[in-house]
C-alpha positions as CSV (number, residue, x, y, z in Angstrom):
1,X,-239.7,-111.0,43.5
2,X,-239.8,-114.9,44.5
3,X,-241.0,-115.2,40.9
4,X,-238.3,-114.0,39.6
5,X,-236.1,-115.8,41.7
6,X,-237.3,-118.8,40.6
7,X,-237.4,-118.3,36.9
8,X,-233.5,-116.9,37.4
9,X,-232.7,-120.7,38.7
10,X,-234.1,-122.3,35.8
11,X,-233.0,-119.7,32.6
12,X,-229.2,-119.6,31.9
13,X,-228.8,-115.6,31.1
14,X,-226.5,-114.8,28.1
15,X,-224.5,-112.4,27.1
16,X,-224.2,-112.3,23.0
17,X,-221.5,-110.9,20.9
18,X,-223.5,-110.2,17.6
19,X,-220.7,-109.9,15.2
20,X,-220.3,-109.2,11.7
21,X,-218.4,-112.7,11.0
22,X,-219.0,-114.9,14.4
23,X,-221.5,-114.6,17.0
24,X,-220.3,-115.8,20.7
25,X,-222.4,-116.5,23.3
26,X,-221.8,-116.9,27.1
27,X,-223.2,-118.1,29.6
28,X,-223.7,-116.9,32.9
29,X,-222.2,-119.4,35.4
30,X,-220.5,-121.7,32.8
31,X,-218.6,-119.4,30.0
32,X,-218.7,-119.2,26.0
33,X,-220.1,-122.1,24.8
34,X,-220.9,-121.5,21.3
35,X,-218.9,-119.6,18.6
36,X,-220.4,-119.8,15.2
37,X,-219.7,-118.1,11.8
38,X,-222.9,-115.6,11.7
39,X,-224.3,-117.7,8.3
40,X,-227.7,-118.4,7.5
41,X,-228.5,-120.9,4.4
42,X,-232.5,-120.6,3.3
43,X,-234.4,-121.2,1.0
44,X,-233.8,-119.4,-2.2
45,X,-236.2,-116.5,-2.6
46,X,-237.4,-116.9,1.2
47,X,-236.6,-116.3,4.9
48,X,-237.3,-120.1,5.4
49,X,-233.8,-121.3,7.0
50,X,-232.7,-125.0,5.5
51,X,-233.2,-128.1,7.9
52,X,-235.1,-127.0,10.9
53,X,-232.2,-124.1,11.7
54,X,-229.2,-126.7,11.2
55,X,-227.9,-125.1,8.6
56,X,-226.8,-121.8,10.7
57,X,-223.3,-121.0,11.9
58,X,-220.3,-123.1,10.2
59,X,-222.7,-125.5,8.2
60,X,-223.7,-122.7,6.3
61,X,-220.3,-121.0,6.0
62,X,-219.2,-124.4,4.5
63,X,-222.3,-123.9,1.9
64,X,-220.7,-120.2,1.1
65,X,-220.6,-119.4,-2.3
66,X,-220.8,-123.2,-3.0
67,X,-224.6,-123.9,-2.6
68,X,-227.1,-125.7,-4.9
69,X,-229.7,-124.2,-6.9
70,X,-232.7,-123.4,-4.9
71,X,-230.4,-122.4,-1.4
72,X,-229.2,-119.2,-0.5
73,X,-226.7,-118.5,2.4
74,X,-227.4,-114.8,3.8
75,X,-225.1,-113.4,6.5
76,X,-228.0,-111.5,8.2
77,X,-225.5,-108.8,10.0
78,X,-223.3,-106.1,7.9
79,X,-221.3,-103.2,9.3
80,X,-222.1,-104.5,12.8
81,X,-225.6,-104.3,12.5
82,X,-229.0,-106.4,11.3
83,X,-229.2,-106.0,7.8
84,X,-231.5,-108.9,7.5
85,X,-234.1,-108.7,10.1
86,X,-235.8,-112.0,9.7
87,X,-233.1,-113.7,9.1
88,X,-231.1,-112.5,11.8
89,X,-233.9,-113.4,14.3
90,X,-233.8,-116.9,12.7
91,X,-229.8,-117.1,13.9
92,X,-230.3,-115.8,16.7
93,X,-233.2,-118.2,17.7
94,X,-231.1,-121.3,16.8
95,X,-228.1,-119.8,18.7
96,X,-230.0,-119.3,22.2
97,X,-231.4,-123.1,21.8
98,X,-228.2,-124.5,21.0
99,X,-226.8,-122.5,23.7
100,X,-229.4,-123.6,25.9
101,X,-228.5,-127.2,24.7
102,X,-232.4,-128.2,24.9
103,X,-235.9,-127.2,23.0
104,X,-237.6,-125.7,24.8
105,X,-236.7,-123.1,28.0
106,X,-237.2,-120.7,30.4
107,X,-237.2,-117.5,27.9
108,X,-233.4,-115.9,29.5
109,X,-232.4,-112.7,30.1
110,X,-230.0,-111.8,27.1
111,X,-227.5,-109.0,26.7
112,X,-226.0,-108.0,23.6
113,X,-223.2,-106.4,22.5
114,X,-223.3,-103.8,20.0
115,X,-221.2,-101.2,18.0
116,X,-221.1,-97.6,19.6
117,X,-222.3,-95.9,16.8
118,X,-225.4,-97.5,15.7
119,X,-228.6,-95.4,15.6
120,X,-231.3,-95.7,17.6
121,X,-233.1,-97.5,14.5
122,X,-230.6,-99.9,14.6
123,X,-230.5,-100.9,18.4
124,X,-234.5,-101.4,18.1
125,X,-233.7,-104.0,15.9
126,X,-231.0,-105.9,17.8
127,X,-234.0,-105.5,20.9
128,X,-236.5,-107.0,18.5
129,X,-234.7,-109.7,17.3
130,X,-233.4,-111.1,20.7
131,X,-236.6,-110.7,21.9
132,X,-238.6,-112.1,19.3
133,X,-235.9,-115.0,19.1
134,X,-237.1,-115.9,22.7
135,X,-235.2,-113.8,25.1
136,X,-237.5,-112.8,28.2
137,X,-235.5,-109.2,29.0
138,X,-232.9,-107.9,26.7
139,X,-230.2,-105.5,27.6
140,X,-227.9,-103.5,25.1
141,X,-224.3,-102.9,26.1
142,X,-221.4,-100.6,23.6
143,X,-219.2,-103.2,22.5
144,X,-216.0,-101.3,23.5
145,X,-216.8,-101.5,27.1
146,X,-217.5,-105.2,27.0
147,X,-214.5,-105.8,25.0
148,X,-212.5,-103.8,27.5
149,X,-213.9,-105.3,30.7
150,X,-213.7,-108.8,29.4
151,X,-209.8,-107.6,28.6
152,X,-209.3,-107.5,32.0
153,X,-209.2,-103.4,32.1
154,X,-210.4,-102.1,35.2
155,X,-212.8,-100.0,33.7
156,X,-214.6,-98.9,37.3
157,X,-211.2,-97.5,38.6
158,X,-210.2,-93.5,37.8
159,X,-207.6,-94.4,35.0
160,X,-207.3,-94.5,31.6
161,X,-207.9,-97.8,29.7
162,X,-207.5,-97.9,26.1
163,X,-209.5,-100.5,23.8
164,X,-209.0,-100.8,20.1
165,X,-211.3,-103.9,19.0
166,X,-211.0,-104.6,15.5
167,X,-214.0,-106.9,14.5
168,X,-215.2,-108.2,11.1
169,X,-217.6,-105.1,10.5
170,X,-216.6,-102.5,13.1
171,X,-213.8,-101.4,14.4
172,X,-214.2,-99.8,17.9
173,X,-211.9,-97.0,19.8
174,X,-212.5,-95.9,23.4
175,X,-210.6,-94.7,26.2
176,X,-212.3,-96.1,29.5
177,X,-212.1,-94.4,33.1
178,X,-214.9,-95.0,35.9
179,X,-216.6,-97.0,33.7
180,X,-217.5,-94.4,31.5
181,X,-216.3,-93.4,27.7
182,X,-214.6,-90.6,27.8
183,X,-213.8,-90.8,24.3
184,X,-214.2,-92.9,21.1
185,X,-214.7,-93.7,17.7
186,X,-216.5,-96.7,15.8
187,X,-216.1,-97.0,12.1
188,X,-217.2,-99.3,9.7
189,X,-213.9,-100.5,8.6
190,X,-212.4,-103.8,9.9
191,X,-211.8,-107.2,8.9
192,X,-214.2,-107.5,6.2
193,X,-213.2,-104.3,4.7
194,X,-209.4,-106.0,4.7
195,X,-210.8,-109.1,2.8
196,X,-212.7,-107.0,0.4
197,X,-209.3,-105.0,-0.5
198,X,-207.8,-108.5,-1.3
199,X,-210.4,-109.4,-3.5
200,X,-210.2,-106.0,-4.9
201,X,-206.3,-106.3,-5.8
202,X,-206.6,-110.0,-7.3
203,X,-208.9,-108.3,-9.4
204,X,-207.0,-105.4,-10.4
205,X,-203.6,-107.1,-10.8
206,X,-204.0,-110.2,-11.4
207,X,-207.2,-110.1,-13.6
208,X,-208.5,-113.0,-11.0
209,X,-211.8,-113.7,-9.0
210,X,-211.3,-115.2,-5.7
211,X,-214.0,-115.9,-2.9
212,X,-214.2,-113.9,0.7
213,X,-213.2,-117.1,2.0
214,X,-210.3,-117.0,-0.2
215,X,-209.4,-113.5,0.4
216,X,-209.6,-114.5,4.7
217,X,-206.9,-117.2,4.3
218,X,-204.3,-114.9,2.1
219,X,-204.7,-112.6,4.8
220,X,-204.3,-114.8,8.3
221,X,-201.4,-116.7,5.7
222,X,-199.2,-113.5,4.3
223,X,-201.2,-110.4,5.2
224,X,-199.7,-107.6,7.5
225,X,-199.7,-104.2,8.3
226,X,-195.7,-103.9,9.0
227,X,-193.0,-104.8,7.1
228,X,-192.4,-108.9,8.2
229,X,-188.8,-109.8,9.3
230,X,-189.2,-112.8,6.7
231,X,-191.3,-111.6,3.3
232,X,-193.1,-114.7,1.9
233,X,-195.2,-116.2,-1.2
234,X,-198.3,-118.0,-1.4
235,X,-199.8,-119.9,-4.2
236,X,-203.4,-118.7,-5.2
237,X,-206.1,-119.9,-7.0
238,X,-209.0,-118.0,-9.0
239,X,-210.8,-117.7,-11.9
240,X,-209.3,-116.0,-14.9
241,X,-211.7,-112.6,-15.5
242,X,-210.5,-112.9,-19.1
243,X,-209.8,-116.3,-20.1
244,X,-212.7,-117.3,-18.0
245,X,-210.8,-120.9,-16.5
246,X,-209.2,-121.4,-13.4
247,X,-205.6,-119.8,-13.0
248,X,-202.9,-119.9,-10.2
249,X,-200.9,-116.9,-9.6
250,X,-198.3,-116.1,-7.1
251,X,-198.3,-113.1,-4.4
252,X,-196.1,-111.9,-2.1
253,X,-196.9,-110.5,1.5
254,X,-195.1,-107.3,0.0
255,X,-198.0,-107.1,-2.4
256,X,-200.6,-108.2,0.5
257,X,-199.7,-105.6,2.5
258,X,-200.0,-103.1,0.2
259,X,-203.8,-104.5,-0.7
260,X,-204.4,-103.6,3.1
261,X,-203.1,-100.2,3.3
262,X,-206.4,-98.4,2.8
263,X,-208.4,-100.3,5.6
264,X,-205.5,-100.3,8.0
265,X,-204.8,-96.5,7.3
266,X,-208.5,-95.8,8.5
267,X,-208.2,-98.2,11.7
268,X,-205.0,-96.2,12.2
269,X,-206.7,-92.8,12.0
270,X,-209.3,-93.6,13.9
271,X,-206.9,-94.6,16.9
272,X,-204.6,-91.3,16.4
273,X,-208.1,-89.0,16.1
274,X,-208.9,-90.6,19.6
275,X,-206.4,-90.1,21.2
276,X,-205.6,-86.4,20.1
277,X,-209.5,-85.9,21.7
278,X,-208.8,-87.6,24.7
279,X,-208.1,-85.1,27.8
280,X,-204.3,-84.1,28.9
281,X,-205.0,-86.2,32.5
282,X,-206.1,-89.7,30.6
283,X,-203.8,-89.2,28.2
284,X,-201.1,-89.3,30.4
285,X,-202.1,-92.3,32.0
286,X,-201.7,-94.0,28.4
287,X,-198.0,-93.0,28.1
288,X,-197.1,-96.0,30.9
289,X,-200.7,-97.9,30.2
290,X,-200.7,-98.1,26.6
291,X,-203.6,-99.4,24.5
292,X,-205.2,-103.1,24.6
293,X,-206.3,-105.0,21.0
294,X,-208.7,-107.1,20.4
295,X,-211.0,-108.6,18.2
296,X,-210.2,-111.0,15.4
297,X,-208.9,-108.3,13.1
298,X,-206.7,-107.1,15.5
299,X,-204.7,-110.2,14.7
300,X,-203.3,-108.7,11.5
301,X,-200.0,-109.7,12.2
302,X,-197.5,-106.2,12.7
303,X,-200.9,-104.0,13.4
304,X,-199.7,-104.0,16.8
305,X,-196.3,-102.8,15.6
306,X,-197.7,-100.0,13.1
307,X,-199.6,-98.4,15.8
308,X,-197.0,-98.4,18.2
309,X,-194.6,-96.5,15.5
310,X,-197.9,-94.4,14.9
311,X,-198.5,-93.4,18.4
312,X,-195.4,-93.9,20.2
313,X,-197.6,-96.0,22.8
314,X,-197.3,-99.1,24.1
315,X,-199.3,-101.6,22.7
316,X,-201.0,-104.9,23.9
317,X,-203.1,-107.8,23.1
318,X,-205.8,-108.6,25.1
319,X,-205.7,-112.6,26.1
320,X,-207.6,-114.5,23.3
321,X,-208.7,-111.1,21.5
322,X,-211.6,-112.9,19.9
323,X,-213.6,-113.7,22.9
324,X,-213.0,-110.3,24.4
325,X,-216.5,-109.2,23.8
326,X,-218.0,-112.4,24.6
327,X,-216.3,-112.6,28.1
328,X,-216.8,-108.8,28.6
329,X,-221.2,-109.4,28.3
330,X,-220.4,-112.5,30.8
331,X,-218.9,-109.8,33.0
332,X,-221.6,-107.3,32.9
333,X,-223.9,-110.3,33.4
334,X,-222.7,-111.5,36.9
335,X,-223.1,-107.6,38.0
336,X,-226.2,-106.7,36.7
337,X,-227.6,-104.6,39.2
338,X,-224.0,-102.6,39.8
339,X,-223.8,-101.7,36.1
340,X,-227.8,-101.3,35.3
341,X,-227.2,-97.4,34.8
342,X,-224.7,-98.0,31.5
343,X,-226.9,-100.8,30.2
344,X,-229.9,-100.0,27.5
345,X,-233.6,-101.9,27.6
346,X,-236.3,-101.5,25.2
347,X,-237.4,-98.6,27.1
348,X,-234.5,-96.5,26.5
349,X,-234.6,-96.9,22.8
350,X,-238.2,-97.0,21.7
């Protein structure tokens, strides 16, 4: 017991928000201090990551599809989950030393936030990787109750709290009450899915290439999922699939939206399927309490609007929707002990 006492003074715990597109991390006592693209640039042809680990996070997003010969850069998490094991445990490494803001440390305690639906198969290899990236005792928490609790939801008390957290792999449902989900969804649609259809449509319509990267600024610029009180243009640049040069075309946000139909349709479904689950005494409680979004795609501007008009709820945003999760693991962190029965370890999965 002293033991652990003493190596709880000297290791800053973390909570981790693994995400598709960023990773957060927070840390117990003093907040997020890192948020990083989840990039990894290596060697081509190898798990060996460029420059000692420096090129992880936004150094290697800047690399994205504009790397050298001989580099490769590898987002290591798809869907929400590890698709890249080794490389993923090389991100995660760098992340708890930057975090840590020194070499070498006192192995933490780390929990991680992860996507309700994942398979057993898949949590072992979230446990692995924080483990093998240093951590001394990992935890596993469902994303949509850190999301919710780092909303500010009071997820312990007997009401209904709705979460809708719209990530860049996963987009998570849940209605909250005594700390329990009573009912959800998770699905594999969100903000990359959104980019993807814009690539897809430039394609299509326009007989033009354009980059993820490319695809992410047409949508924070002119994208929506409701009908904008001002429609507008934007100016964008691509490589001509039949000429093969470089072209500019104009869109509209008209044209955007309509890109984004599919993916916002499913997010939308997936909210409305929830909900008709959800039993008549929570459900009432939503009338007046409405739902909460967060997440980074959740920023989509008129998404808040559609499923209001979808629902006939009221709809919020969560302050800063992109930390949510982080802040939620934070949470969870300081009360350890109160919350241990909803956390996983290693023993619960393996």
């Amino acid at each position: 017991m002293f033991l652990n006492k003493l190596i709880g003074l000297f290791s800053l715990d973390m909570g981790i928000d693994l995400g598709t597109a960023n990773t957060l991390v927070y840390v117990r006592n003093k907040g997020i201090v890192l948020a990083e693209p989840s990039y990894v640039a290596v060697k081509n042809g190898t798990k060996e990551v460029l420059m000692n680990g420096e090129a992880v996070g936004r150094e290697a997003k800047r690399m994205y599809r504009l790397v050298p010969p001989g580099i490769e850069v590898i987002r290591p998490l798809k869907d929400g989950v590890i698709a890249n094991f080794e490389v993923a445990e090389a991100m995660l490494t760098y992340f708890i030393k930057k975090a840590h803001r020194r070499k070498h440390f006192i192995s933490p305690r780390v929990l991680v936030a992860v996507p309700s639906g994942i398979t057993p198969v898949e949590e072992r290899a979230v446990l692995q990787a924080a483990e093998r990236a240093g951590a001394r005792e990992v935890f596993l928490i469902e994303e949509p109750r850190a999301a919710a609790l780092g909303a500010g939801l009071p997820i312990h008390e007997p009401v209904a709290n709705m979460i809708v957290d719209v990530g860049g792999g996963t987009t998570e449902v849940a209605v909250i009450s005594v700390a329990d989900v009573v009912e959800s969804r998770s699905i594999r649609v969100a903000g990359d899915d959104m980019d993807e259809a814009i690539i897809q449509y430039m394609r299509r319509n326009y007989n033009i290439a354009i980059g993820e990267n490319t695809a992410e600024r047409i949508k924070i610029q002119i994208g929506s999922a409701y009908p904008l009180q001002e429609e507008c243009p934007m100016t964008v640049r691509g490589l001509d699939q039949i000429a093969g040069l470089p072209r500019a075309v104009t869109v509209t946000s008209e044209e955007i939206r309509e890109a984004l139909k599919e993916p916002v349709h499913t997010i939308v479904e997936a909210v409305r399927s929830t909900l008709e689950s959800t039993p008549p005494e929570l459900a009432a409680d939503l009338v007046e309490r409405g739902m909460v979004l967060a997440g980074g795609g959740s920023l989509l501007r008129g998404l808040d609007k559609l499923l209001n008009e979808e629902t006939g709820l009221p709809v919020y945003f969560a302050e800063d929707p992109i930390s949510c999760v982080a802040r939620g693991t934070g949470m969870f962190l300081e009360r350890l002990e109160e919350f241990a029965s909803i956390l996983k370890t290693a023993d619960d999965v393996l």
